[in-house]
N, C-alpha and C positions, 0 to 999 in steps of 0.2 A: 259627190261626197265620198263616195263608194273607193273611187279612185285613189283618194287622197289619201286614207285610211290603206289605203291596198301597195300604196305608194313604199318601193323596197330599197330608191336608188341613196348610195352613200354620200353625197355632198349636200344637198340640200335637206335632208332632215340626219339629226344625231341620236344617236338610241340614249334613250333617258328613263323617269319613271314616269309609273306612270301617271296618268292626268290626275287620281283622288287617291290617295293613300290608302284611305279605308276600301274594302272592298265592296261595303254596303254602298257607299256612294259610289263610285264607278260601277257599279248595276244599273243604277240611275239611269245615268247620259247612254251607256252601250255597252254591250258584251263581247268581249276580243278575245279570240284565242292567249294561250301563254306567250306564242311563239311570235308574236308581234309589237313591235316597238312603237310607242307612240311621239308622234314630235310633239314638245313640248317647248318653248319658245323659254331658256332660262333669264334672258333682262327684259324679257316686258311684263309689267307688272297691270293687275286689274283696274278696268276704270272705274267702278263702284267700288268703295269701300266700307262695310256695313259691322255693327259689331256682332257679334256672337251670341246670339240668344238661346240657354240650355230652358228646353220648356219644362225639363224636370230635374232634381238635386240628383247630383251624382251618388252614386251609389255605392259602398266600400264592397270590396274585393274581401270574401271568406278568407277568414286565416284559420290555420291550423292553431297557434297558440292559444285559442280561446278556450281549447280545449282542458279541460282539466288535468292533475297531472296524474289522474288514474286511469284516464282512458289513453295518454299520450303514452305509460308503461306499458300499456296493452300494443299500443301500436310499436312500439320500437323493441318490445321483444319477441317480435315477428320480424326483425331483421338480424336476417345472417350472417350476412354476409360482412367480411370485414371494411372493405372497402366504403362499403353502403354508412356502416355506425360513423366510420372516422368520418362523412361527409356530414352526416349527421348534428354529430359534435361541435361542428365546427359552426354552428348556424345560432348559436348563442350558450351563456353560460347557462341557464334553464335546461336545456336539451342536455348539455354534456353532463349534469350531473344527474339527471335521470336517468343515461345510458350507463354511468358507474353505477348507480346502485341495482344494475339487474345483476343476478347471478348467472351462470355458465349452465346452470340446468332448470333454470327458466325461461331459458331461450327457446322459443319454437322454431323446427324446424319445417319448413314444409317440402311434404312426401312428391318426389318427380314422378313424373306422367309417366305411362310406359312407352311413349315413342322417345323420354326423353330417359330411359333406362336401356332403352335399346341400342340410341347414340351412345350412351357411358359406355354400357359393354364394348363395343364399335372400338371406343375413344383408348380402351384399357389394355386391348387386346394389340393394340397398335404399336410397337416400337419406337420406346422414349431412350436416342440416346446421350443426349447431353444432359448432364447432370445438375447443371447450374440453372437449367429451366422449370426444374419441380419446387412448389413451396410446402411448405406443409400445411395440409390440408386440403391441396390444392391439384387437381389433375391438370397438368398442360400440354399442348402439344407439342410437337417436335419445333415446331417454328416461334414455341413460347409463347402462344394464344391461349388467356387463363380460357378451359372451357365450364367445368362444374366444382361448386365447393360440395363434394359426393362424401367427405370423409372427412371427421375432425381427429388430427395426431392424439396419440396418445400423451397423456400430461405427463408423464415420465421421460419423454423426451422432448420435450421443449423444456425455457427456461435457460434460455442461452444470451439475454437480456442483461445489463445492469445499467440501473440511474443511479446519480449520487445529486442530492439537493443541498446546495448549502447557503444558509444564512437568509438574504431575501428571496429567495429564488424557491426558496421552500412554502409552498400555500397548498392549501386545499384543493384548488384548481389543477393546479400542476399534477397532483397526483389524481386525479380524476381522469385527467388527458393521457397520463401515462397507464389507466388503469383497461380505458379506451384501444388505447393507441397501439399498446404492444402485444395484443390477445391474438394477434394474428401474425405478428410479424418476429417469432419463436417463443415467443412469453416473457416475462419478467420473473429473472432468475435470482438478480440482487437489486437492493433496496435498501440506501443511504442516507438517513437525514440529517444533517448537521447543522444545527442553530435553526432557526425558524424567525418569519417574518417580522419585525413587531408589532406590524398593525393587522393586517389577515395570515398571522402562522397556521402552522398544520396543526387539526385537530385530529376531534376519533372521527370525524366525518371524512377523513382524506384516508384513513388508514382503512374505514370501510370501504371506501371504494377500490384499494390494493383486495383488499381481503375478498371483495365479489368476483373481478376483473383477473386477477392474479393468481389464479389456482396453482400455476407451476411456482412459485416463490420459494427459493429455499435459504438464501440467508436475508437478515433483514438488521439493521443497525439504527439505534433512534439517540444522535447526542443531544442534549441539551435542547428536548422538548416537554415544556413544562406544560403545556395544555395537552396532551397525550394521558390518555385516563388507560382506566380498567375495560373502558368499554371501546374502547379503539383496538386495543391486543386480544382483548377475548372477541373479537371480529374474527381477527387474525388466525386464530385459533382454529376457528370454526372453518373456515375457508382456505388456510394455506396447509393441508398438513404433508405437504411435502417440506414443511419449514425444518433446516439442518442446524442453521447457524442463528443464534441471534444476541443482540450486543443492545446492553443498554445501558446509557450514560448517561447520568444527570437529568432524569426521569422521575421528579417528586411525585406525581399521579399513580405513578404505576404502583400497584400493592401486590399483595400474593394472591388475590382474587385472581387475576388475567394471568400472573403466571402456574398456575395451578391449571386453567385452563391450555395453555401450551401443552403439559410436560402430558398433559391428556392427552391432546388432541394430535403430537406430531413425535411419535413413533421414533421419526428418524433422525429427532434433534441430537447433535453430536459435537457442538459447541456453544457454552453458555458464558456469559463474559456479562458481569453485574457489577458497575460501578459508580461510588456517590448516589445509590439511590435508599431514602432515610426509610420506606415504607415495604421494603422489601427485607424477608426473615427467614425465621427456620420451615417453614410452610412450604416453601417454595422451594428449599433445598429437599425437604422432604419426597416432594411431588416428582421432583425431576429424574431423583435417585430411583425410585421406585416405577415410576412409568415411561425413564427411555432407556430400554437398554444397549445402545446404539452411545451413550455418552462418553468421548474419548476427554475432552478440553473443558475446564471450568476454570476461569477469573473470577474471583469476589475479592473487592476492592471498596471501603471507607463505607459501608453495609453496618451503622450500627445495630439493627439490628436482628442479625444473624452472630450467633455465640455456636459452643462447643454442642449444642442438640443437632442443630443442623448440618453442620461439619459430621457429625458420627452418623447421622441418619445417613447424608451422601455416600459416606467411603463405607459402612455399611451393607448400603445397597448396593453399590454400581461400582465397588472398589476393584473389580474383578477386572471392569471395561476402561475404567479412568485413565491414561495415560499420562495427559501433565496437568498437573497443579497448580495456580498461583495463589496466593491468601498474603495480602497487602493492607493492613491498618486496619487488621476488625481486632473485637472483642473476646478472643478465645483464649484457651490457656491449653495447661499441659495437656490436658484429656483429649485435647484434638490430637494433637501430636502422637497422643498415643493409640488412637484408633486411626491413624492413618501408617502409623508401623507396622500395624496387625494387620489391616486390609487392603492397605494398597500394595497387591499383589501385583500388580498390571502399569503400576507405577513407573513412569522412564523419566520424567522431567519435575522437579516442584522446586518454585519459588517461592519462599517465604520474609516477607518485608516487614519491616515497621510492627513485630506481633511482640508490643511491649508488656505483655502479664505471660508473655512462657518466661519460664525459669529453666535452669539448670537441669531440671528433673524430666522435662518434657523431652529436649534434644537425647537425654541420655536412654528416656524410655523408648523411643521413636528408634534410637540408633539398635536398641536391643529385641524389636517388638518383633524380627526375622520378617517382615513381610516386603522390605524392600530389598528383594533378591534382582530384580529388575531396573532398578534406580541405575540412571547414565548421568543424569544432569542435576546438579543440587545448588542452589544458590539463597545464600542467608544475607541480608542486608540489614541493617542497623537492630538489630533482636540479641538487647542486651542478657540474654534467658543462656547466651555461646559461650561457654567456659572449656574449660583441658577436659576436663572430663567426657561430658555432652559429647565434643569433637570427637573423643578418642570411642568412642561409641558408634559415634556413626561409621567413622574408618570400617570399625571389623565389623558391622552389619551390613551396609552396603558393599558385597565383595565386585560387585561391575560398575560402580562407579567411576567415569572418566574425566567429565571436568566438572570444579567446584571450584563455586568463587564465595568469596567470605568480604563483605564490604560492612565499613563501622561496625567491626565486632572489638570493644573497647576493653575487656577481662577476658581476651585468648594470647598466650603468651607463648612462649616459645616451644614448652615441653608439649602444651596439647600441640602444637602442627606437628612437630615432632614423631608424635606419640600416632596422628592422625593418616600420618605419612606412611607409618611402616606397617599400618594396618589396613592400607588399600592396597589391596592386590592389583587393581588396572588402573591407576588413577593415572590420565595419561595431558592433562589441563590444570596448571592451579592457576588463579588470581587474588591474588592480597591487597587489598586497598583501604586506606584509613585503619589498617589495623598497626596502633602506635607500640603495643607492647614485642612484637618479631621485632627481634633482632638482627645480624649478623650470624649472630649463631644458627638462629630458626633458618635462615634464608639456606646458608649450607648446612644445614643438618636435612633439608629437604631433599636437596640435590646428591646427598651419600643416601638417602635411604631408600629413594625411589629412581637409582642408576640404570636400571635396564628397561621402563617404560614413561616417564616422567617424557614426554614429548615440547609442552610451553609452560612457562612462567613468567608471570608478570607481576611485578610489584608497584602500586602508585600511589603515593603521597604518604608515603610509609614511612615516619619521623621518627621512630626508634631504632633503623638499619644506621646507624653509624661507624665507622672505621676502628675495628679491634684489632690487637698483635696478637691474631691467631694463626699457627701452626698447627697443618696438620697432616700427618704421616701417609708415608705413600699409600695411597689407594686407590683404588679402579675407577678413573672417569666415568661421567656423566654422558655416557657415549649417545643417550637416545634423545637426551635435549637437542632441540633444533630451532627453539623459538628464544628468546631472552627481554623481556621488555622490563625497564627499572624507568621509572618516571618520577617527577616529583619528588625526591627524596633526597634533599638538602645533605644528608651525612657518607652518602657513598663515593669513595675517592677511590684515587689510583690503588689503594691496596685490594679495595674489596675486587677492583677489576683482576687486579692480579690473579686472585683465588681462585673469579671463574674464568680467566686463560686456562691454568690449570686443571679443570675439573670437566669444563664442558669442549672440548676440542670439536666439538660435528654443527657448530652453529651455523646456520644458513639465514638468520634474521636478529638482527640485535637492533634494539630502538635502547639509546640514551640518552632521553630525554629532558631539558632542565636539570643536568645536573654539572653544577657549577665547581664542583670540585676536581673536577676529573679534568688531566694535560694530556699533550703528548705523551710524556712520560708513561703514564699509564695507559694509554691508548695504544701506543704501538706495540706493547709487547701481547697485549690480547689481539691484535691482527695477525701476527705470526702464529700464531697458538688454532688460531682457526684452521683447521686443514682440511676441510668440506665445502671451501669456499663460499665467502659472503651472497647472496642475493639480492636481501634487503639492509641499508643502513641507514638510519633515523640519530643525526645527533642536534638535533633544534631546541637551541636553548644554552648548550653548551659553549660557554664564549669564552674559554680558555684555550679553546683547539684552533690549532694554526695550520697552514699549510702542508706543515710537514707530514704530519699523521693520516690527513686528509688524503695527502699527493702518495702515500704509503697505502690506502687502503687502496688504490686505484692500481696501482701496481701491482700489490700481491692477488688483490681478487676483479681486476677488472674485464677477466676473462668470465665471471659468471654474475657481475653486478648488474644490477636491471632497474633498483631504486636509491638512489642516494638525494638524503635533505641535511641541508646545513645550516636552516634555518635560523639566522639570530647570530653563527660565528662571524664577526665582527674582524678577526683578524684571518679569515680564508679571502685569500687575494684573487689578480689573474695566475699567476704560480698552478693554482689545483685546477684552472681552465685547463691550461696547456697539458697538465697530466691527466686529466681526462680523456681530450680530446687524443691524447697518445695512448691509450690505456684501457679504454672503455669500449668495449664492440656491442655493448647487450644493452647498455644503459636506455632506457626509455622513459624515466623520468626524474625530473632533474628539480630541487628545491633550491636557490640560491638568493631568498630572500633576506634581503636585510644586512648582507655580505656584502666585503670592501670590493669589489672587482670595477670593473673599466669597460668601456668602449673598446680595449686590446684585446681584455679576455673572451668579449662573447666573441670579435675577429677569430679568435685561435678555437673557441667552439665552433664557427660555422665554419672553418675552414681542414676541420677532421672529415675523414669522407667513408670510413666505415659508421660513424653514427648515427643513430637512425630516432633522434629525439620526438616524444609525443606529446609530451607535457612538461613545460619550462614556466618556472615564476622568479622574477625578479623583483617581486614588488618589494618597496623600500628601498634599492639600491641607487643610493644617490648621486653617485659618480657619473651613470648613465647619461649621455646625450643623444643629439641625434645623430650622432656619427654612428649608431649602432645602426641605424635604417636597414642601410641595405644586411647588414649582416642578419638581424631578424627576416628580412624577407628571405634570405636564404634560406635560415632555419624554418622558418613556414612551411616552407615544403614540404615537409614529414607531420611536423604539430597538428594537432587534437585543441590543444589547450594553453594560450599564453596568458599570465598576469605580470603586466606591468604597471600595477596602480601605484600609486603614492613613487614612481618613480617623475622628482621634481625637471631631472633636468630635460626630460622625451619632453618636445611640445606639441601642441594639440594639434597642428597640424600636417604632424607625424604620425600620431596616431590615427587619424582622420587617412592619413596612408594605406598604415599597415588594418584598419582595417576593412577598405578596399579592394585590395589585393591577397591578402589573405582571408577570404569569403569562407573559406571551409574549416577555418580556425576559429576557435569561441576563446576570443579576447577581452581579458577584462584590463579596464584604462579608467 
């Protein structure tokens, strides 16, 4: 027997297992070394077959989960290590939100042995040089073996992290795992929630778990979460006060309780952005002003209510640090206006929207209050309170302001811009939009009074600019205009163009857009007039312009053209292809939607060999077929960007061609 058992030779026995699985029964029959293989005979089966008799009930295997969940916090904040929680976590949703609600200095740590402080010093003293081998927190070797977590980063440098949750994707869960998750792998630095689940959305139970997990947190965004209380932000509060940034939208729960606690609790908040939320007031404007002085950026948007207390508490207190403003559809009146003349010292940007109870007297006090010596950026949108006067205030208080746009302002008329004009010293940006009462007049009386810094103007949907028999006496161009944008404005024709041939000679960008009155006629002779050569030209919409003017722009400026759209001109042929492709070296993107051209014209586009096209659209041009093929795939060659949609005559599988072959071009068909 001895023998057989002893037996080493390869062909008559195969190494297998061995004879009893369990170790207890092979005790039994006999005791073998490791190092020996037993033959075990695998197709012949037992000649007794008997069944299985347990003499006693099985018995369950201890779990850990019986335990309660005050001893199971005991036990997992005794773990450090990051690796260890994320496994942790991962072992059911029970565990993982017990590891979110520990905090960062509850964790114990436990103290290394001294043979194992001996190896650290060993380990430290040792030349690390590649870079991309240390984590933080984390000492590793040279060969990127983690050895000790000996050191936790400072929370001022981490925080290199952002999530953004949106819609179903946003739960309680999610943010427990992210609260787990990224405490070791640089922190979480931003935090996005936008919409929430409908059936498990985020609460203040998700937002505690950011707030324990998240020390380093500095911006934090919550849109449109209505189960979001007081007690989910004053978490926040209490645990993130590295918080800089925070944004909150359509947030019914939230009151001035939790934000009172912020403007406590985080020092270094430096933008505050509050919109559509009904429970939020002066308390909280109060709070902010007074406890961060670190605040550069505040948005308050559709806040009813927050009124003219909270506005002068803010620019009051922190009017020194503020830099830009917005106030969009609240409840205030002139009084705010007038303490943010006086205090907004530090003031460079404010937006004011929709603030329908200022009047007259606000704009005019704000423009006289001398506190906006600093103001660059000013924009008034639909705040019927803008009259001559107000305007003509602001002008000579803000002496550094450089761009100002004025949209639905419905009672400012020609003398205020006028007026408004020659009392800005830098004003080097206007934009006029929906304002019906400028005229003609207003439009050039802009451009004589602000001739030597007036840099862009734009005018759109401007219904009271219409065509007058104005003459006006020789005078000093417009030399520092370089931008011109007139859109939407049904009454400007070839004379108004005329004027500004005339006036503005250094144009390098004219957009004339939708306006239906304007020919050749009047187009060519403001191309000659330009002598700084075109850059950009925009005339989409314009569908009296023909060829001529077109094949004339390309000519005089197509040594410095880079943009031209002719979106919508109906009567530009293949004619302004060919002169293009003769005439253009610089052109890189090309709009030819909706234009009469042919299979010949784009021929004589692809076949220019100084052009170097990146983005071409043709969609709508219906002449197109597929004889164009190969000539697009030639132009492919350079392109960035083709649209050939709604063009009926390309068939599908032509397009199923070109985009094939042209893999590196983002085709829309």
């Amino acid at each position: 027997m001895s023998k057989v058992f002893n037996f080493s030779g390869d062909e008559a026995f195969c190494p297998g297992r061995a004879l009893y699985p369990s170790p207890k029964e092979s005790s039994l029959f006999l005791s073998l070394g490791h190092h020996v293989d037993v033959y075990f005979p695998p197709c012949k089966r037992s000649r007794i077959t008997a069944p299985i008799i347990f003499t006693e009930k099985q018995k369950k295997l201890p779990s850990i989960d019986v335990l309660p969940d005050e001893c199971l916090f005991e036990v997992f904040r005794r773990v450090s290590d990051g690796k260890e929680r994320s496994a942790c976590a991962c072992v059911s949703k029970r565990w993982l939100m017990l590891l979110s609600s520990i905090r960062g200095d509850e964790t114990v740590v436990s103290k290394p042995s001294p043979s194992s402080e001996t190896e650290e010093r060993s380990i430290r003293s040792a030349p690390i040089k590649p870079v991309d081998c240390i984590k933080k927190g984390e000492v590793v070797e040279p060969n990127g073996v983690e050895v000790a977590d000996v050191e936790t980063q400072d929370i001022e440098g981490e925080g290199h992290l952002s999530r953004c949750l949106d819609g179903k994707k946003a739960t309680d869960v999610r943010l427990a795992a992210i609260a787990v998750g990224t405490a070791t792998h640089g922190g979480l630095g931003k935090l996005s929630i936008r919409g929430s689940n409908p059936s498990r959305g985020v609460t203040d139970t998700g937002l505690k778990a950011i707030a324990r997990g998240c020390p380093s947190l500095r911006a934090l965004s919550l849109w449109n979460v209505s189960s979001v209380s007081d007690e989910g932000l004053s978490e926040i509060a209490q645990g993130c006060h590295l918080l800089e940034k925070l944004d909150l939208c359509q947030c019914p729960a939230i009151t001035d309780t939790s934000l009172v606690a912020i403007a406590k609790s985080c020092p270094n908040l430096t933008s505050l952005t509050i919109e559509s939320c009904a429970n939020i007031g002066n308390e909280s404007l109060q709070a902010v002003g007074r406890f961060c002085p670190k605040l550069k950026f505040v948005s308050l948007k559709n806040c009813p209510l927050i009124g003219d207390q909270g506005i002068a508490s803010l620019f009051s207190s922190a009017g020194h640090v503020l830099t830009k403003v917005k106030l969009h559809a609240l409840n205030i009146s002139d009084v705010s206006l007038a303490v943010i003349g006086h205090y907004g010292i530090a003031v460079t940007d404010i937006a004011l929207i929709g603030l329908q109870s200022i009047n007259e007297r606000g704009f005019w006090v704000m423009g006289n209050g001398q506190g906006l010596q600093k103001l660059r950026f000013l924009a008034i949108t639909a705040c019927n309170g803008v009259t001559d006067v107000g305007l003509e205030a602001i002008g000579k208080g803000c002496p550094n302001l450089k761009l100002f746009c004025l949209r639905k302002c419905a009672f400012l008329s020609d003398n205020g811009l006028v007026a408004f004009a020659k009392g800005s010293a830098s004003l080097e940006n206007l934009q006029l939009e929906e304002c019906h009462r400028i005229t003609q007049a207003g439009l050039f009386g802009v451009l004589l009074s602000c001739g030597k810094k007036l840099k862009a103007l734009s005018l759109v949907n401007c219904f009271g600019v219409k065509e007058l028999a104005c003459r006006f006496p020789s005078v000093l161009p417009c030399n520092s205009l370089q931008s011109l944008s007139i859109r939407n404005c049904p009454g400007v024709g070839n004379a108004t163009l005329a004027v500004v041939g005339r006036l503005c000679p250094k144009l390098t960008y004219l957009e004339l857009s939708g306006l239906v009155g304007i020919t050749d006629e009047g187009l060519f002779p403001l191309m000659q007039s330009c002598e700084a050569g075109l850059v950009k030209m925009n005339l989409s919409g314009c569908v009296n312009v023909t060829d001529k003017s077109v094949s004339a722009i390309t000519e005089l400026h197509g040594g410095s053209l880079e943009f031209l759209n002719v979106d919508g001109c109906r009567y530009v042929t293949d004619a302004t292809l060919v002169a293009i492709s003769n005439n253009c070296w610089l052109l890189s993107e090309l709009d030819l939607s909706k234009c009469g051209i042919t299979d010949s014209g784009i021929a004589s586009l692809a076949g220019a060999v100084q052009l170097n096209l990146q983005i071409l659209s043709l969609s709508g041009c219906s002449m197109l077929s597929d004889k164009s093929l190969p000539f697009l795939q030639k132009l492919g060659q350079t392109l960035m960007g083709l649209n050939i949609q709604h063009c009926n005559g390309i068939s599908s599988s032509a397009v199923d061609l070109l985009l094939e072959q042209l893999w590196r071009c983002d085709i829309l068909a």
